[in-house]
PyMOL Python script that loads the backbone (N, CA, C, O; Angstrom):
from pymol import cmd

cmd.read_pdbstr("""\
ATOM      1  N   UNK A   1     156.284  49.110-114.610  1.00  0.00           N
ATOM      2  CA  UNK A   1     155.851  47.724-114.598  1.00  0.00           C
ATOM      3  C   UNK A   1     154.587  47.615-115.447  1.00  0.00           C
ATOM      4  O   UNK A   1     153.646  48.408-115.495  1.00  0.00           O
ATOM      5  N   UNK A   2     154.741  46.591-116.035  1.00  0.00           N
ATOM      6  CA  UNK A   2     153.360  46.628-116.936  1.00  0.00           C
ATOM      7  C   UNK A   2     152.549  45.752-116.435  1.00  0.00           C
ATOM      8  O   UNK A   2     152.832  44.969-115.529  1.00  0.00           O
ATOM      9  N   UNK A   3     150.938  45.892-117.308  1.00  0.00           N
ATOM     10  CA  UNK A   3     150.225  45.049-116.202  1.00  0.00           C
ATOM     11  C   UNK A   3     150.331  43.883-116.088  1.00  0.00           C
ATOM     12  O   UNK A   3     150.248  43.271-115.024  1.00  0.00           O
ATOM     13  N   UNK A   4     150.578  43.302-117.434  1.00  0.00           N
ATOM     14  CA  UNK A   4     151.264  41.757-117.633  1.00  0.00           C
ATOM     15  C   UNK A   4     151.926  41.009-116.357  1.00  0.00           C
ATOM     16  O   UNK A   4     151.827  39.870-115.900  1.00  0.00           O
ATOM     17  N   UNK A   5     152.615  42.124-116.007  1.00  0.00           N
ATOM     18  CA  UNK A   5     154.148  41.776-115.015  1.00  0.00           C
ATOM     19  C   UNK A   5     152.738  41.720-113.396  1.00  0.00           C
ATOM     20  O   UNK A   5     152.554  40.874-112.521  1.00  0.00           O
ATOM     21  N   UNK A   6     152.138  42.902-113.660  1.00  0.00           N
ATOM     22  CA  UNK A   6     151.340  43.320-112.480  1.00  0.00           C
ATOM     23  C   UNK A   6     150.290  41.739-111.923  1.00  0.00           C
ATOM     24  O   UNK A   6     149.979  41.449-110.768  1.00  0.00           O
ATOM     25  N   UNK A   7     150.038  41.160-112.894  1.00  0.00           N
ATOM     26  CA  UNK A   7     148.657  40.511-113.452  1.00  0.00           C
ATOM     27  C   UNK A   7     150.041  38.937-112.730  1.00  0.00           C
ATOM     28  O   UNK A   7     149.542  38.349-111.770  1.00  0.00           O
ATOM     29  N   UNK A   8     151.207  38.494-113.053  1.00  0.00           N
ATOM     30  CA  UNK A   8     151.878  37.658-113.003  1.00  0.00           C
ATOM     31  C   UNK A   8     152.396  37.987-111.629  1.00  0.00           C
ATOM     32  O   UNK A   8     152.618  36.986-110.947  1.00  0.00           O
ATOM     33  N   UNK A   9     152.671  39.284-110.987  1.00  0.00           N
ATOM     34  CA  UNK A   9     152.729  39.251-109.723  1.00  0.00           C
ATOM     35  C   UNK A   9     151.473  38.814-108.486  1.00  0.00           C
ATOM     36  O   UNK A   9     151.724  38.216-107.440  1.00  0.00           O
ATOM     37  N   UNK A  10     150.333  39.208-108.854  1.00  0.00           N
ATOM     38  CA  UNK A  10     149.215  38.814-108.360  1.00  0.00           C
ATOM     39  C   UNK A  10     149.042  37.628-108.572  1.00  0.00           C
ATOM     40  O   UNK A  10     148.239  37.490-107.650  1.00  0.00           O
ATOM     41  N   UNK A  11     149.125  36.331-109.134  1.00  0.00           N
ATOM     42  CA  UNK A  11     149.282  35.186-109.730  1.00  0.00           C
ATOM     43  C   UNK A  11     150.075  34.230-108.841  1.00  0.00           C
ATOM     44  O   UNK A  11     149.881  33.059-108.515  1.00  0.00           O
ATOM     45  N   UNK A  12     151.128  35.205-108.529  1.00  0.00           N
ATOM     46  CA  UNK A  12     152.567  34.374-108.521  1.00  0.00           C
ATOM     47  C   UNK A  12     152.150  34.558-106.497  1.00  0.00           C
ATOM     48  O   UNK A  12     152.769  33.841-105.711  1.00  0.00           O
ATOM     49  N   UNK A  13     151.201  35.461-106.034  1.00  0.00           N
ATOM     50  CA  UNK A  13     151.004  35.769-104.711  1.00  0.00           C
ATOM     51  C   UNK A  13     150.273  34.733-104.702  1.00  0.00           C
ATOM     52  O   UNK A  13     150.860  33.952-103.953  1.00  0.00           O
ATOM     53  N   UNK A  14     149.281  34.214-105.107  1.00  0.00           N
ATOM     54  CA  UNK A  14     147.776  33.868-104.701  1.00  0.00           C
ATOM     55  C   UNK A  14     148.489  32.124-104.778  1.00  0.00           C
ATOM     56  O   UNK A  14     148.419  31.146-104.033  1.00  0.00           O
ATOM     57  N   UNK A  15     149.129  32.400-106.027  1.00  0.00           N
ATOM     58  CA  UNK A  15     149.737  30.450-105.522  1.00  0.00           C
ATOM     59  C   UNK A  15     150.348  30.488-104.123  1.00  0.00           C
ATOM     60  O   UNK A  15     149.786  30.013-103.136  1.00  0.00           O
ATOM     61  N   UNK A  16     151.348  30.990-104.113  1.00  0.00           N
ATOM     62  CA  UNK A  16     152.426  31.102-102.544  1.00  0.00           C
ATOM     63  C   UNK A  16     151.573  31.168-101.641  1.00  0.00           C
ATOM     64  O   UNK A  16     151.576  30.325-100.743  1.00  0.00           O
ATOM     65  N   UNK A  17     150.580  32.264-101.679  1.00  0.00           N
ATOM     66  CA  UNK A  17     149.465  32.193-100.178  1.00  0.00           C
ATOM     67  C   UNK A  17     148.814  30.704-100.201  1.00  0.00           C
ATOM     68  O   UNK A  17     148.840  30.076 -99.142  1.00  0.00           O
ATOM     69  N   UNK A  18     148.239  30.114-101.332  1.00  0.00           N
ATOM     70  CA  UNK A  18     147.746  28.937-101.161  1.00  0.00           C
ATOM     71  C   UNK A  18     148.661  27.502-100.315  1.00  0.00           C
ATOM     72  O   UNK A  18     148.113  26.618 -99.656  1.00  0.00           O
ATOM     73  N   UNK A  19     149.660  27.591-100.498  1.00  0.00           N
ATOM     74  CA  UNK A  19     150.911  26.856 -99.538  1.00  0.00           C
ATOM     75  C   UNK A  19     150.914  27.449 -98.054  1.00  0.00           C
ATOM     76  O   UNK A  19     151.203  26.553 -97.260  1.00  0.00           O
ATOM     77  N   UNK A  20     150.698  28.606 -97.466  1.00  0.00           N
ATOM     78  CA  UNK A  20     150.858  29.136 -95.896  1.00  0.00           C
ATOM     79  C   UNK A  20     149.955  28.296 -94.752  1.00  0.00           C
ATOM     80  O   UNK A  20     150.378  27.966 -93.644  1.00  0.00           O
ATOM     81  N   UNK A  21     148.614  28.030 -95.282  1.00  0.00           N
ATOM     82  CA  UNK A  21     147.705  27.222 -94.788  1.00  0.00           C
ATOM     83  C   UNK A  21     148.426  25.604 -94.126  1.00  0.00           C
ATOM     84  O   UNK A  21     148.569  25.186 -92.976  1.00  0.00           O
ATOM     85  N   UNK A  22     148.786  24.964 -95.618  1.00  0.00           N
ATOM     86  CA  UNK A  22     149.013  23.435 -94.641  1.00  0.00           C
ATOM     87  C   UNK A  22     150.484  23.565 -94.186  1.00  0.00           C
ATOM     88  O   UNK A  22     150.704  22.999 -93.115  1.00  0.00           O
ATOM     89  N   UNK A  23     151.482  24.149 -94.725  1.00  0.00           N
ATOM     90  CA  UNK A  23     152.903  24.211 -93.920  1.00  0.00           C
ATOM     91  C   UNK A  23     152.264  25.348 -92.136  1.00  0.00           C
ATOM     92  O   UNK A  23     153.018  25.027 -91.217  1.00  0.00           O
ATOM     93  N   UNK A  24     151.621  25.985 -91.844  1.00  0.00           N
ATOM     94  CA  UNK A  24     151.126  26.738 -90.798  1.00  0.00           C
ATOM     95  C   UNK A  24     150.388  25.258 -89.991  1.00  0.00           C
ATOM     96  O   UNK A  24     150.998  24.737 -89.057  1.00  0.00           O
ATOM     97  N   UNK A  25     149.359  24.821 -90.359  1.00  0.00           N
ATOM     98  CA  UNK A  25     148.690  23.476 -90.174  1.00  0.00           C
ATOM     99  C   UNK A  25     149.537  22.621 -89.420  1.00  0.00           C
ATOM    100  O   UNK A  25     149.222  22.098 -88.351  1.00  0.00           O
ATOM    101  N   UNK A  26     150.822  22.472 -90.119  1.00  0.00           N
ATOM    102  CA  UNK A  26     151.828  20.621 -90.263  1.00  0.00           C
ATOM    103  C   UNK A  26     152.118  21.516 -89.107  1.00  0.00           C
ATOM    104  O   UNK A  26     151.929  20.820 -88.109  1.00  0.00           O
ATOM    105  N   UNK A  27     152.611  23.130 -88.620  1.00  0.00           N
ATOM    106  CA  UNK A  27     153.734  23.543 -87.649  1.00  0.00           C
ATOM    107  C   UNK A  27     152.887  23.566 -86.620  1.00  0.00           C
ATOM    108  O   UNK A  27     153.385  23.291 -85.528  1.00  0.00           O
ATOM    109  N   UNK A  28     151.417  23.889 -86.665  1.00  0.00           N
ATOM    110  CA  UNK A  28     150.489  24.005 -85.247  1.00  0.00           C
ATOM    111  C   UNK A  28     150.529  22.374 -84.860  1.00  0.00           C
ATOM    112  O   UNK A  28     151.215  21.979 -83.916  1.00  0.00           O
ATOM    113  N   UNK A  29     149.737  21.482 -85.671  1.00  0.00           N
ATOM    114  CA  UNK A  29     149.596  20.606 -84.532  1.00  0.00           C
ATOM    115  C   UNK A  29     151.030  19.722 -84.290  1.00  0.00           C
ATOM    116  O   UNK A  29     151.259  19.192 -83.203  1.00  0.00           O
ATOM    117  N   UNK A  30     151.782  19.650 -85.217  1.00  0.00           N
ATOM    118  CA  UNK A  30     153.174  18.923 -85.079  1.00  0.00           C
ATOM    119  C   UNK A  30     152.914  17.444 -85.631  1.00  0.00           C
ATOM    120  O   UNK A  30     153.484  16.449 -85.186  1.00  0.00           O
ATOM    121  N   UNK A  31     151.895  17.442 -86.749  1.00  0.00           N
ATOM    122  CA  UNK A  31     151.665  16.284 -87.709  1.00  0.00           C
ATOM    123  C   UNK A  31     151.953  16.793 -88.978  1.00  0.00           C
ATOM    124  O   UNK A  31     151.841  17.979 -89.291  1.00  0.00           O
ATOM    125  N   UNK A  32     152.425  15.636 -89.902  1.00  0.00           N
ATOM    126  CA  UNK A  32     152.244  15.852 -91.178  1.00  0.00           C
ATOM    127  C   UNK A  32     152.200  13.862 -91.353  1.00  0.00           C
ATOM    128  O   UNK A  32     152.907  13.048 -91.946  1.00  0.00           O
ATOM    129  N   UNK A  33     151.122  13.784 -90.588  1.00  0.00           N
ATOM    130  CA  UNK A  33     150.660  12.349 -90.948  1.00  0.00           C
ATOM    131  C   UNK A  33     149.978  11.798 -92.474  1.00  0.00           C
ATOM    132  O   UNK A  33     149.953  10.623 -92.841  1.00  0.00           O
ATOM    133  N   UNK A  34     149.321  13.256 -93.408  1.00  0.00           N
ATOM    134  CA  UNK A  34     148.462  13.457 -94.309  1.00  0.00           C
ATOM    135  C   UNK A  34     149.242  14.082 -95.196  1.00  0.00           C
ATOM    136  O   UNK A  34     148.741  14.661 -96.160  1.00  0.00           O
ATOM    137  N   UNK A  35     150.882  14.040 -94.937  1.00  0.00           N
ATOM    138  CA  UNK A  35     150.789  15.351 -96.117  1.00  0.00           C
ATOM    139  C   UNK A  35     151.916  13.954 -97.145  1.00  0.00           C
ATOM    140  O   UNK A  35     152.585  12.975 -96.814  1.00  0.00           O
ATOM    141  N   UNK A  36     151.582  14.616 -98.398  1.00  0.00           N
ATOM    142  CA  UNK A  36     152.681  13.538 -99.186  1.00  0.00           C
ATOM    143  C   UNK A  36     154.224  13.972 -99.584  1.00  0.00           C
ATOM    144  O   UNK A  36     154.506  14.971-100.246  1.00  0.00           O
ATOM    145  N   UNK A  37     154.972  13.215 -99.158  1.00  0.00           N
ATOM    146  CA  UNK A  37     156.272  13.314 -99.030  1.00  0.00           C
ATOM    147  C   UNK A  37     156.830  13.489-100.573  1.00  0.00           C
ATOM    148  O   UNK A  37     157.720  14.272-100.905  1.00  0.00           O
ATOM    149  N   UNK A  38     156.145  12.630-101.405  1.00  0.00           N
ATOM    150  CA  UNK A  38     156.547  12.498-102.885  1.00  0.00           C
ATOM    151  C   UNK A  38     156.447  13.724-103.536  1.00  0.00           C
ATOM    152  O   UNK A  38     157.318  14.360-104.128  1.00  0.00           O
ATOM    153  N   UNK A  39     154.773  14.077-103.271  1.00  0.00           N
ATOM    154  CA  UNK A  39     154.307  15.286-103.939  1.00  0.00           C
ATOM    155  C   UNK A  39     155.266  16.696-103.751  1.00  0.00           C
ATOM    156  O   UNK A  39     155.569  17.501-104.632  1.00  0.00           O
ATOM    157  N   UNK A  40     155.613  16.714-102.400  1.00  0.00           N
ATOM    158  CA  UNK A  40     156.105  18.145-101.994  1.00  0.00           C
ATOM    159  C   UNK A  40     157.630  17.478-102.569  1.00  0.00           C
ATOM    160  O   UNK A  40     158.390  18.355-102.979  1.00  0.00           O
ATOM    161  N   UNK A  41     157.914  16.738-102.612  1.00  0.00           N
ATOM    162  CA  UNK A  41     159.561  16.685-103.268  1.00  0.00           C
ATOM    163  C   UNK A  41     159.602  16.984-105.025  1.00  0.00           C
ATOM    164  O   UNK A  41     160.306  17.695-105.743  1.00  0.00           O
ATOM    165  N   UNK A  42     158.401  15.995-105.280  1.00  0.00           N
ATOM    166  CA  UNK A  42     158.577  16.648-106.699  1.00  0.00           C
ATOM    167  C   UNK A  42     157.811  18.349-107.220  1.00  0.00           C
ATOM    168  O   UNK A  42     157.994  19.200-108.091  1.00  0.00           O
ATOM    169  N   UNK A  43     157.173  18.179-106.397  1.00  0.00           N
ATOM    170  CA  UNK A  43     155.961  20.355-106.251  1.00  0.00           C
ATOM    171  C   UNK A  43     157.780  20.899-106.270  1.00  0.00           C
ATOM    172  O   UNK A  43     158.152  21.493-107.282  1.00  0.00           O
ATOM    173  N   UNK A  44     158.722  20.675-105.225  1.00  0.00           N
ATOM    174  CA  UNK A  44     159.643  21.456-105.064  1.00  0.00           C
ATOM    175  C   UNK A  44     160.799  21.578-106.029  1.00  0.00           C
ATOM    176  O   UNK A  44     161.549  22.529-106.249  1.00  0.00           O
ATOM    177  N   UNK A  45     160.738  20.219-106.608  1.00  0.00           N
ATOM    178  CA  UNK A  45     161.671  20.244-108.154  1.00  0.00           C
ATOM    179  C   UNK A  45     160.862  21.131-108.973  1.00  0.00           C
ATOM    180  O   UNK A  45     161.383  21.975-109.702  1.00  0.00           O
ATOM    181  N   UNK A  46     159.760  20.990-108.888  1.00  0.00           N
ATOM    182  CA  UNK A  46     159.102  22.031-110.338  1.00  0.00           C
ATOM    183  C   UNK A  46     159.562  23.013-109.948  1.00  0.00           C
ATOM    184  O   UNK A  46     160.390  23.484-110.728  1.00  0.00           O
ATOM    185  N   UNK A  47     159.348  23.755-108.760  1.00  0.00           N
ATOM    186  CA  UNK A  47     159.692  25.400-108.275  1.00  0.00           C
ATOM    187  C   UNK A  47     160.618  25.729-108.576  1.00  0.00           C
ATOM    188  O   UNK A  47     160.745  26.894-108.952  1.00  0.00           O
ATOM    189  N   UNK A  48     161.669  24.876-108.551  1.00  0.00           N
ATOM    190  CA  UNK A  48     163.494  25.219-108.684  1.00  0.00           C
ATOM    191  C   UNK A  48     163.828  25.170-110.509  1.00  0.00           C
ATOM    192  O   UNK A  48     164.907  25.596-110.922  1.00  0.00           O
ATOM    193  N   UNK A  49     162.866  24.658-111.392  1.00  0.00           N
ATOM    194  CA  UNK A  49     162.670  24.663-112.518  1.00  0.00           C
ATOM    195  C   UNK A  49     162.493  25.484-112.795  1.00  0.00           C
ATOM    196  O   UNK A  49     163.407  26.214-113.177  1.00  0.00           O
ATOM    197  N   UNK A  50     161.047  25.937-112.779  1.00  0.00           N
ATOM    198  CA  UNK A  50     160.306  27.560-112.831  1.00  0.00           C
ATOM    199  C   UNK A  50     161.220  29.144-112.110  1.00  0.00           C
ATOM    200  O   UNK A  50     161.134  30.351-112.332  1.00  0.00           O
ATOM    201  N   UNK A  51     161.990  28.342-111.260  1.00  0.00           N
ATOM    202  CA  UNK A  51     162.895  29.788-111.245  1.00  0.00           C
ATOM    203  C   UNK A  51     163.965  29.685-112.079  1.00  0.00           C
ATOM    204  O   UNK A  51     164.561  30.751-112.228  1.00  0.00           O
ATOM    205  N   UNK A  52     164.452  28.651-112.735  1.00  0.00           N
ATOM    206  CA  UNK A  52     165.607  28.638-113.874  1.00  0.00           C
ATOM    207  C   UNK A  52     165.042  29.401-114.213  1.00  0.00           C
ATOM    208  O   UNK A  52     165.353  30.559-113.937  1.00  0.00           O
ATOM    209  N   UNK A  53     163.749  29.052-115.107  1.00  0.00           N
ATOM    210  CA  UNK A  53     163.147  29.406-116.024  1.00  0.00           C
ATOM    211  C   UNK A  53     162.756  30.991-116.158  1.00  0.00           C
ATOM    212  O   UNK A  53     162.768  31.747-117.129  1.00  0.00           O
ATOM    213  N   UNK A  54     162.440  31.164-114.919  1.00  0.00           N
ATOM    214  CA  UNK A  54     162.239  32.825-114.868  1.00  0.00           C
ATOM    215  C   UNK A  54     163.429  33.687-114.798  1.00  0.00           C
ATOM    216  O   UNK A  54     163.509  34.741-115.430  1.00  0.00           O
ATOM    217  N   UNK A  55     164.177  33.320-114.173  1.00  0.00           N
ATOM    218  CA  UNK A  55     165.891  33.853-114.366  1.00  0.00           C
ATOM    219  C   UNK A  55     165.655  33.934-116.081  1.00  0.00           C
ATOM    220  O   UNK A  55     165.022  34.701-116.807  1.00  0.00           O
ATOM    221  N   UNK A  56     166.375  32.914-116.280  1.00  0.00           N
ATOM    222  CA  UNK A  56     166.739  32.945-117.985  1.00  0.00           C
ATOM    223  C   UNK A  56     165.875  33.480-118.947  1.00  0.00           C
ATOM    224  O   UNK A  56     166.448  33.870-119.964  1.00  0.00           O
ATOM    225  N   UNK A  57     164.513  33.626-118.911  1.00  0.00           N
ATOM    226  CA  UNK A  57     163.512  34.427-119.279  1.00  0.00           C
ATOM    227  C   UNK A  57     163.605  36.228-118.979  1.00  0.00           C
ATOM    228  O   UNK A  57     163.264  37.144-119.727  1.00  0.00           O
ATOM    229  N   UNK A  58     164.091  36.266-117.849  1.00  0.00           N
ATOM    230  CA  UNK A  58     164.122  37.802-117.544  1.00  0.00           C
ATOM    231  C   UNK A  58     162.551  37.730-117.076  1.00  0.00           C
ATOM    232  O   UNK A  58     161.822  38.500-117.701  1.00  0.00           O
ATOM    233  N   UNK A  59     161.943  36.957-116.114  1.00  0.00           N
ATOM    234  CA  UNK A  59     160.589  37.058-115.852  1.00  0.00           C
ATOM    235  C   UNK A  59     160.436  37.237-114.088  1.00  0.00           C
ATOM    236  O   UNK A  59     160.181  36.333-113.292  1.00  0.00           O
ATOM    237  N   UNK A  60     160.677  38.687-113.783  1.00  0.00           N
ATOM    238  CA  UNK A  60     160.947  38.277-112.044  1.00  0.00           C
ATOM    239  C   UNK A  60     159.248  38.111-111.367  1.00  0.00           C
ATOM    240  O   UNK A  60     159.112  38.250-110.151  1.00  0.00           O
ATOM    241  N   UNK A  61     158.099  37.830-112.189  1.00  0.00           N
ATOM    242  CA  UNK A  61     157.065  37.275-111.586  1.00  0.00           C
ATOM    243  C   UNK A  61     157.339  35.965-111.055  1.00  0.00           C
ATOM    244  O   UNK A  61     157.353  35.650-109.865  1.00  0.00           O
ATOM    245  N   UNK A  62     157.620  35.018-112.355  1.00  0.00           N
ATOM    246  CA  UNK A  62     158.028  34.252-112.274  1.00  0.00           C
ATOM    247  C   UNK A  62     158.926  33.841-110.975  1.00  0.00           C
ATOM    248  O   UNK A  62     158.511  33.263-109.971  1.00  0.00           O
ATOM    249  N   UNK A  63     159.832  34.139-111.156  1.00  0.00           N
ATOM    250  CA  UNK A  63     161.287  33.366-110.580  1.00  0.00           C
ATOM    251  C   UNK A  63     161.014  34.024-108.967  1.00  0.00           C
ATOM    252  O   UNK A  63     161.336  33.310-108.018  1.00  0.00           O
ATOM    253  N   UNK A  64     160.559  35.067-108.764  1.00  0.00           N
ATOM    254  CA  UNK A  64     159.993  35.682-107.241  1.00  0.00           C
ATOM    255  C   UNK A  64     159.410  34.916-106.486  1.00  0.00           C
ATOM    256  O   UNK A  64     159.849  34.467-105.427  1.00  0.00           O
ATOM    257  N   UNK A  65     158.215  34.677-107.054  1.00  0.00           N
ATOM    258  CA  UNK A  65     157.000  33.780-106.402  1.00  0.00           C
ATOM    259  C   UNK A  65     157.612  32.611-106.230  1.00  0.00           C
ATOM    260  O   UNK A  65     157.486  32.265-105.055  1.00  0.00           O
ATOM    261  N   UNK A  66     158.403  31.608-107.055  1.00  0.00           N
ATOM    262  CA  UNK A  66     158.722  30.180-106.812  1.00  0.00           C
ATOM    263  C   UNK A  66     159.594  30.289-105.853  1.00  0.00           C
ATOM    264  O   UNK A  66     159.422  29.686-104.794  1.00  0.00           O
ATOM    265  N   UNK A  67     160.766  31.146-106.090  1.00  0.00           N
ATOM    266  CA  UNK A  67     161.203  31.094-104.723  1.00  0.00           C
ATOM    267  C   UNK A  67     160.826  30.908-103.498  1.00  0.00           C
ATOM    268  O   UNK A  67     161.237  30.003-102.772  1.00  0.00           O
ATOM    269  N   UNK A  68     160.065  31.710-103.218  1.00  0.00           N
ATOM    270  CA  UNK A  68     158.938  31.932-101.537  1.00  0.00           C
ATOM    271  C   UNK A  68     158.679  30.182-102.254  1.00  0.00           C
ATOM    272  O   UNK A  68     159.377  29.264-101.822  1.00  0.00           O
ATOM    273  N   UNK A  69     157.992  30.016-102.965  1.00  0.00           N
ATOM    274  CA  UNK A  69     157.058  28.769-103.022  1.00  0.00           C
ATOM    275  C   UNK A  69     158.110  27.842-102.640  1.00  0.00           C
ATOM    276  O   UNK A  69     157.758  27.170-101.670  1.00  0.00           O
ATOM    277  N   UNK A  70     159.122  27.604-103.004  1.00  0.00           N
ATOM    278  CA  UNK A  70     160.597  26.467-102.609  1.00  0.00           C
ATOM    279  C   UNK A  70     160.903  26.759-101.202  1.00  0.00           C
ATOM    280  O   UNK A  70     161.204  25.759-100.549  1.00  0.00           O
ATOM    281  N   UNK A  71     160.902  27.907-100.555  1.00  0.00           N
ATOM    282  CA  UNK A  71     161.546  27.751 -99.325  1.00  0.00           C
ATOM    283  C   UNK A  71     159.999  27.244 -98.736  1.00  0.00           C
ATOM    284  O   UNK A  71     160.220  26.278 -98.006  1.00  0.00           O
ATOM    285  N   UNK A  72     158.678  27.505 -98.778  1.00  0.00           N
ATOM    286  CA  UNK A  72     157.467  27.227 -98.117  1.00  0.00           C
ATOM    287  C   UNK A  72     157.880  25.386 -98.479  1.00  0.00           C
ATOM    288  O   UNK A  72     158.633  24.803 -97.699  1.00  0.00           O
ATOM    289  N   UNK A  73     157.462  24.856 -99.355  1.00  0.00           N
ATOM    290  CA  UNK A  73     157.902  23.457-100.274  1.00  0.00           C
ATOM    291  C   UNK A  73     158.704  22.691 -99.165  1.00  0.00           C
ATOM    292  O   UNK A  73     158.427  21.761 -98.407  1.00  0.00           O
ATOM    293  N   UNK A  74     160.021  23.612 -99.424  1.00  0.00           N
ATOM    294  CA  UNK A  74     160.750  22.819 -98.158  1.00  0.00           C
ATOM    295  C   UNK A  74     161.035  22.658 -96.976  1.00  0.00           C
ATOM    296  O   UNK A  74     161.691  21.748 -96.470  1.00  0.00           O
ATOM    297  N   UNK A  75     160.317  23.958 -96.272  1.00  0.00           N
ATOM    298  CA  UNK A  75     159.997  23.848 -94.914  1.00  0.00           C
ATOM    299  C   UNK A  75     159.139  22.939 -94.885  1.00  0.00           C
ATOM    300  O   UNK A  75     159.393  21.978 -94.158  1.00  0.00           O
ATOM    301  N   UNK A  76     157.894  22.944 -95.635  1.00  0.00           N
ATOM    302  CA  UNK A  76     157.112  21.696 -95.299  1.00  0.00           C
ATOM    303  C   UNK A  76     157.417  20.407 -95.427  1.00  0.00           C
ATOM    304  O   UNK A  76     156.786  19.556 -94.799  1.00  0.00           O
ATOM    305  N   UNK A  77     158.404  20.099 -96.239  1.00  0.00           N
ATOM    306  CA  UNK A  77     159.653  18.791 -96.203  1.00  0.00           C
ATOM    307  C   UNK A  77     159.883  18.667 -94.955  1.00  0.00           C
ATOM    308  O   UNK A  77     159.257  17.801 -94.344  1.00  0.00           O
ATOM    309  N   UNK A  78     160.586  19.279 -94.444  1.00  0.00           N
ATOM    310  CA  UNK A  78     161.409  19.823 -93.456  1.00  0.00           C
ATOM    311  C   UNK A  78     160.705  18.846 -91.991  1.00  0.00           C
ATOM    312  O   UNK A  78     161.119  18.001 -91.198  1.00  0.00           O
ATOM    313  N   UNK A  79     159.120  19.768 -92.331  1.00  0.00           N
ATOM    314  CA  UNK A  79     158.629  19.231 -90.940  1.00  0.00           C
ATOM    315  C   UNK A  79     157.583  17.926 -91.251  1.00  0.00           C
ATOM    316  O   UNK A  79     156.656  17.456 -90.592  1.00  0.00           O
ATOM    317  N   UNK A  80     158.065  17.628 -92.331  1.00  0.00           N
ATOM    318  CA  UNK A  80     157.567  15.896 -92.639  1.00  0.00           C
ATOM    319  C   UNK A  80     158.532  15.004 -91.742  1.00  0.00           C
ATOM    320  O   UNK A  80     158.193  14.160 -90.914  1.00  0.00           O
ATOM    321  N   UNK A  81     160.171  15.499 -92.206  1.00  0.00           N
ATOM    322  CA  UNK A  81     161.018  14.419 -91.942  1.00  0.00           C
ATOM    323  C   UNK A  81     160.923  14.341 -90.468  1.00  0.00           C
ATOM    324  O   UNK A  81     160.991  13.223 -89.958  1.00  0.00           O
ATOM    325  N   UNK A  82     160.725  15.735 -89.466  1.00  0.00           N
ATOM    326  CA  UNK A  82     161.102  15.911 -88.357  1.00  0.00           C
ATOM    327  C   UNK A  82     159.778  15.329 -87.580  1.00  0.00           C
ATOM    328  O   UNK A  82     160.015  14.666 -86.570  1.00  0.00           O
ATOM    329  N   UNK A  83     158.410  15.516 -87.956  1.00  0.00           N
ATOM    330  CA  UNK A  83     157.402  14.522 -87.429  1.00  0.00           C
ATOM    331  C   UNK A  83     157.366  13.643 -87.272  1.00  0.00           C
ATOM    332  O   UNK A  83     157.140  13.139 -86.171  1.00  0.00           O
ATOM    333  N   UNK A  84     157.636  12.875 -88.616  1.00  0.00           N
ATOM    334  CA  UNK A  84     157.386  11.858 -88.883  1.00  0.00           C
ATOM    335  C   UNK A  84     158.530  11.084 -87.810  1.00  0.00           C
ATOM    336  O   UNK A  84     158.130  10.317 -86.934  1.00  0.00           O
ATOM    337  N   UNK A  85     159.555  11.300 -87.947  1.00  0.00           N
ATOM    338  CA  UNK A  85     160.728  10.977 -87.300  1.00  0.00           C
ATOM    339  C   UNK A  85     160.591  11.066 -85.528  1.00  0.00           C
ATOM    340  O   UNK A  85     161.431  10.625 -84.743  1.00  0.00           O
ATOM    341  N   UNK A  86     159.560  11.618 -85.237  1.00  0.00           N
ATOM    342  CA  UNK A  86     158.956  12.070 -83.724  1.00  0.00           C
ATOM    343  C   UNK A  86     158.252  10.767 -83.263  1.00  0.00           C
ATOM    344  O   UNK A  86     158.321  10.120 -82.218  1.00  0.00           O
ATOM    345  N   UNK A  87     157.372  10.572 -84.706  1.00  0.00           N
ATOM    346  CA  UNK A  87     156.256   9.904 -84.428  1.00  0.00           C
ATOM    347  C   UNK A  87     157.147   7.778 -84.609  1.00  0.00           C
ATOM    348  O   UNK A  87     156.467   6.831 -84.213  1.00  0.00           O
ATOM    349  N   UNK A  88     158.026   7.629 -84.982  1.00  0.00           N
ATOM    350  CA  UNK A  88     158.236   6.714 -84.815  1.00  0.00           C
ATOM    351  C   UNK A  88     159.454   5.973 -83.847  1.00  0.00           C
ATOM    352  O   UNK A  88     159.921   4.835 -83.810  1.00  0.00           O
ATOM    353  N   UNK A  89     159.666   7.019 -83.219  1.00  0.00           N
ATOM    354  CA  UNK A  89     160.463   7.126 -81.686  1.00  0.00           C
ATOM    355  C   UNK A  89     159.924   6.080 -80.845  1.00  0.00           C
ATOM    356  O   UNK A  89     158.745   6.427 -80.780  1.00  0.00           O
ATOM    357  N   UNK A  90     160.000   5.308 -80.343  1.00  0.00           N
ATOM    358  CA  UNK A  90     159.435   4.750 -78.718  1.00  0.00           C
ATOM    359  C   UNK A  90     159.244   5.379 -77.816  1.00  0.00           C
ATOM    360  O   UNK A  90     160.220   6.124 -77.727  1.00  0.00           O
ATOM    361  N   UNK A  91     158.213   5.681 -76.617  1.00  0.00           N
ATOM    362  CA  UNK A  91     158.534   6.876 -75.849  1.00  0.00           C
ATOM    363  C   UNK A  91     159.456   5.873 -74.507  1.00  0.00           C
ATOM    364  O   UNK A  91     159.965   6.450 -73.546  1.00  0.00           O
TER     365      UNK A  91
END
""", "prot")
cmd.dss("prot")
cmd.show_as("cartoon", "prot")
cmd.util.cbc("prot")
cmd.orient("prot")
């Protein structure tokens, strides 16, 4: 592995760790009153881009990291729809 690859794996970690925080956040308190629905739909089209892109490149920094980053992306979708959907229930 070269360091390039080494340097793009470390890269490709430090974004993905930066996502664990508010999807961990939205799952503790059972809000995602703050989080934007738009943003994480289109954040999650880019990811699914960037792994074309790393596929067809032959770049598995690339296409590794977005992955994790798309399934994090859409779990945090995930527990938008299911909050939000909590929160406008009647009790």
């Amino acid at each position: 592995m070269s360091s390039v690859e080494i340097l793009g794996f470390i890269a490709g970690a430090l974004t993905t760790c930066a996502f664990v925080p508010q999807v961990y956040k939205t799952y503790k308190t059972k809000s995602a009153k703050d989080v934007s629905m738009p943003m994480f739909v289109i954040f999650a089209c880019g990811t699914i881009s960037w792994v074309i892109y790393g596929i067809m490149s032959a770049k598995p920094p690339i296409y590794v990291s977005n992955v994790i980053i798309f399934i994090l992306a859409a779990f945090q979708i995930a527990l938008k729809i299911k909050y939000d959907a909590k929160k406008e229930k009647p009790v």
